[in-house]
N, C-alpha and C positions, 0 to 999 in steps of 0.2 A: 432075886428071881421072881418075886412076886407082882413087886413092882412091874415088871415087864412084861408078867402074863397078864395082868391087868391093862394095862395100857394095851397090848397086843389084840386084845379079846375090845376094849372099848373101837380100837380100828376098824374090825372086823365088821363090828354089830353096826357102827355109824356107816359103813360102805354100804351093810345092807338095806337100812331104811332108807337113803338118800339117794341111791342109785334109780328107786325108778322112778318113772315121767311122773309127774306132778307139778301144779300150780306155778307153786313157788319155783322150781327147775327151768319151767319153760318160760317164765318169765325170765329171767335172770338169762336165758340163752336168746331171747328176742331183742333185748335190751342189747347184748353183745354185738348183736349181727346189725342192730339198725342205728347204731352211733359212729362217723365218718372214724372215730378215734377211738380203740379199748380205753382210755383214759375216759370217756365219756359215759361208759357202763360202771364206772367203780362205786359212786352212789350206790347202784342198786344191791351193787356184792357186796360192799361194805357194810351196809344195813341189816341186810338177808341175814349176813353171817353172825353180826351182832346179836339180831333178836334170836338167832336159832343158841346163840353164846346164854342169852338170859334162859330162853326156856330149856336148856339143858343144866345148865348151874341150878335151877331151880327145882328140876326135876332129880338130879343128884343129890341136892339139900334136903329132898323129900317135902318140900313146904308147896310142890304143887297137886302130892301124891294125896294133901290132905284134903287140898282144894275138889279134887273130884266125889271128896263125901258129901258135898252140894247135891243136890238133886236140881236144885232149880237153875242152878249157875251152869251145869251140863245142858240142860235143856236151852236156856238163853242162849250160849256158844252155838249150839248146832245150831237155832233158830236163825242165828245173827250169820253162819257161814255161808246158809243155804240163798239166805237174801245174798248175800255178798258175791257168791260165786256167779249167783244167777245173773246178775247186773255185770259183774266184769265180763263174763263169758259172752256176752251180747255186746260189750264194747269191741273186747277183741278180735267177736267177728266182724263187726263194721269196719274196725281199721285193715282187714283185710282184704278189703275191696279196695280201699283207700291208699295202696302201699306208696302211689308215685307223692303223696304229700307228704313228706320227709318227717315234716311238723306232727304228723298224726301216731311217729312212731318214736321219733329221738328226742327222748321223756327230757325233761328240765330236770334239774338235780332234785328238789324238792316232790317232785311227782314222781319220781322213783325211790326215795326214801318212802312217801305215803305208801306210795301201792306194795312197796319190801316189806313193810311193817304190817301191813294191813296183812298181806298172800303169809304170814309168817304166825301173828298173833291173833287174827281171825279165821284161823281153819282149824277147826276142831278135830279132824283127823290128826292136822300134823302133833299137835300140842296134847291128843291121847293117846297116839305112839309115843311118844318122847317121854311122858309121862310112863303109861304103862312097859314100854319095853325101857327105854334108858334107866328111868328111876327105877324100877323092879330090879334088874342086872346088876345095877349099884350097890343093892344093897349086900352082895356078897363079900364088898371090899368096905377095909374103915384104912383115916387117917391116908396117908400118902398113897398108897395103893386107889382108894378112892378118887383122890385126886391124878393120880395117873389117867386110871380109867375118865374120867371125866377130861382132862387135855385132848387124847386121843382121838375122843368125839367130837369136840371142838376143833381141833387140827382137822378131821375128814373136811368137816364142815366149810373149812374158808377154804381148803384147797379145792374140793369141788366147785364151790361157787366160783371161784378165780380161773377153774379148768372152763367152766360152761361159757362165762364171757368169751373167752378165747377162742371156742368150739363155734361160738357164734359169729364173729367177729370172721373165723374163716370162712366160713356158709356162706358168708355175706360177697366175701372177694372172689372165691369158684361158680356164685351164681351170679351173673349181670342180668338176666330174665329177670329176676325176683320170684320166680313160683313157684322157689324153691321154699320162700319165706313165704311166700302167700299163701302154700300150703301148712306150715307150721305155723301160721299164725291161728288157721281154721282147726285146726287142731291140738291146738291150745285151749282153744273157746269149747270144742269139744270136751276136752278130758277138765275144765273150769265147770260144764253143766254135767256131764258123768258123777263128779266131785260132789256136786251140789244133790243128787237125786241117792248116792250111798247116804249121803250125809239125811237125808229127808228119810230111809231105811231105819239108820241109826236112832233117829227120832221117833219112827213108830215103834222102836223094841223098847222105848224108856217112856214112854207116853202111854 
């Protein structure tokens, strides 16, 4: 029975933090809608779900919970996001004028692996939710129960991302205009510089 409130309760809590729009999501669902073939987004789910696989193992191990007794490694992260977000957010609104060049949006496998790893392991929000909400929650379970709770989170994980591809990949065949994606692409770059200016927030309360 434990087992399965823990698992239960890890489902729960993984739907909560993953469910809204962020970075990492709208990539993963622009990648879906601008590849001729779902097969052609799987790079980028696969990776997504990967690195989000490390930072949650890691953050249930507790050995990332230790990591934030950094002061300066917190500050580095947000420094490092704020740049990061700021530049992607500016790509992806130029590819949004750009939608009729196919090339400017259906990533090569390796360029969607970088930017899945980078939108996953360079965003310091997402890696101190995971951190503070995952690993915190975890530590009410040991031994199997733990591990339960920790699958659970990982299962949300690739089935969302494997849902978004898909969500995308539809967008893509109901809109033949594109401005439907031309608007989610603009608002992508949106919520990448919103992302970027909490995160520049976050740095003035530890600065």
């Amino acid at each position: 029975m434990e087992i399965t409130f823990a698992f239960t309760h890890g489902f729960i809590l993984a739907l909560g933090l993953i469910l809204p729009l962020g970075v990492q999501n709208v990539f993963i669902f622009m990648q879906g809608a601008h590849h001729t073939r779902l097969a052609g987004a799987l790079p980028a789910v696969i990776a997504a779900a990967l690195a989000d696989t490390v930072l949650i193992a890691g953050a249930v191990g507790g050995v990332s919970l230790a990591v934030l007794n950094f002061h300066w490694l917190q500050v580095t992260l947000l420094i490092s996001g704020i740049v990061f977000l700021g530049y992607m957010g500016w790509i992806t609104w130029r590819n949004s004028t750009e939608l009729h060049q196919a090339e400017s949006e259906s990533w090569p496998l390796r360029r969607q692996v970088r930017f899945a790893l980078s939108v996953s392991f360079l965003n310091p929000h997402a890696i101190i939710d995971t951190i503070g909400v995952i690993g915190t929650s975890s530590l009410s379970y040991a031994d199997t129960d733990k591990i339960a709770f920790a699958c659970a989170v990982i299962l949300v994980s690739w089935l969302w991302f494997i849902f978004l591809a898909i969500a995308g990949r539809m967008v893509k065949v109901l809109d033949d205009s594109g401005q439907l994606l031309k608007a989610a692409n603009r608002l992508s770059a949106i919520i990448m510089w919103g992302s970027g200016l909490y995160l520049l927030y976050r740095l003035s309360l530890i600065t």
